[in-house]
C-alpha positions as CSV (number, residue, x, y, z in Angstrom):
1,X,88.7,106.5,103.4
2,X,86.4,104.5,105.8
3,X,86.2,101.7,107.8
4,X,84.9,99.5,105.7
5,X,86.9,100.4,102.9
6,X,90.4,99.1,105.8
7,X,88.1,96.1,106.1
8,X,88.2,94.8,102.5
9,X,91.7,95.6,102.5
10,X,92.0,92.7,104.5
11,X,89.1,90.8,103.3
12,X,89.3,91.3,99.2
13,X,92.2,89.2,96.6
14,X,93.4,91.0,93.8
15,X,91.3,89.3,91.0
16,X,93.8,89.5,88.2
17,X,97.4,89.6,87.6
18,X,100.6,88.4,89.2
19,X,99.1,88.5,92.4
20,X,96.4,87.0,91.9
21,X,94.7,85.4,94.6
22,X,96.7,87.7,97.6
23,X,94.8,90.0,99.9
24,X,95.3,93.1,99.4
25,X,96.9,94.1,102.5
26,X,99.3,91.7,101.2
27,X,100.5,93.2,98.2
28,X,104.1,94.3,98.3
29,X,104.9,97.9,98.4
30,X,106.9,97.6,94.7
31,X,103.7,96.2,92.8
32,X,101.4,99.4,94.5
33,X,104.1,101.9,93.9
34,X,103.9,100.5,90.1
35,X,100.3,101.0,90.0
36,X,100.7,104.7,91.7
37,X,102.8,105.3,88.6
38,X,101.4,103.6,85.5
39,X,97.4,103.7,86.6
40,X,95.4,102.3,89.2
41,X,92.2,100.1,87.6
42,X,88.8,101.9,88.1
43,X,86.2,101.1,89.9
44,X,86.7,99.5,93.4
45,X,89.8,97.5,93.2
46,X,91.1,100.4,91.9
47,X,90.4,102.8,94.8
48,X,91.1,100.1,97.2
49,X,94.9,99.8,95.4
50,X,95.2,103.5,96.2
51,X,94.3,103.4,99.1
52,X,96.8,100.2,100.3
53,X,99.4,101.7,98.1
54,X,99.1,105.0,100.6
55,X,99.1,103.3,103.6
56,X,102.0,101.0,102.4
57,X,104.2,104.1,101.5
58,X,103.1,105.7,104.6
59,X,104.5,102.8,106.9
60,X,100.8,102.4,107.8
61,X,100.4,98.7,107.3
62,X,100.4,98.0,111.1
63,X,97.0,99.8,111.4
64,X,95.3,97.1,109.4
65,X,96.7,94.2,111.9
66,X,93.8,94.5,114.3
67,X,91.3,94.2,111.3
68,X,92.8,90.8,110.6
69,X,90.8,87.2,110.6
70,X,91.8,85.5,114.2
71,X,93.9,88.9,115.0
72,X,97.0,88.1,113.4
């Protein structure tokens, strides 16, 4: 993990599937944790899913607040 990669998490939309369109660091903690269990995708969006989903099931989600658009 690095800082940019907590910066796309805030940055980056999941390009496919139900959520399409939703920031990462948006994605609820039930669609990660099915990812976690069935596969995540390779490449990028797949590494940045792990790393949300860790963070999520950490109760780390806070951290990435401050890396926010505006601060929100």
């Amino acid at each position: 993990m690095n800082a940019e990669d907590l910066e796309l998490l805030v940055s980056r939309t999941m390009p496919f599937g139900k959520y399409q369109g939703r920031l990462i660091a948006d994605l609820p903690g039930h669609y990660l944790n099915w990812f976690a269990r069935n596969g995540f995708p390779k490449g990028e969006i797949g590494r940045l899913l792990a790393l949300m989903q860790e963070l999520d099931h950490n109760g780390l989600k806070p951290l990435l607040d401050p890396l926010r658009k505006g601060g929100n």
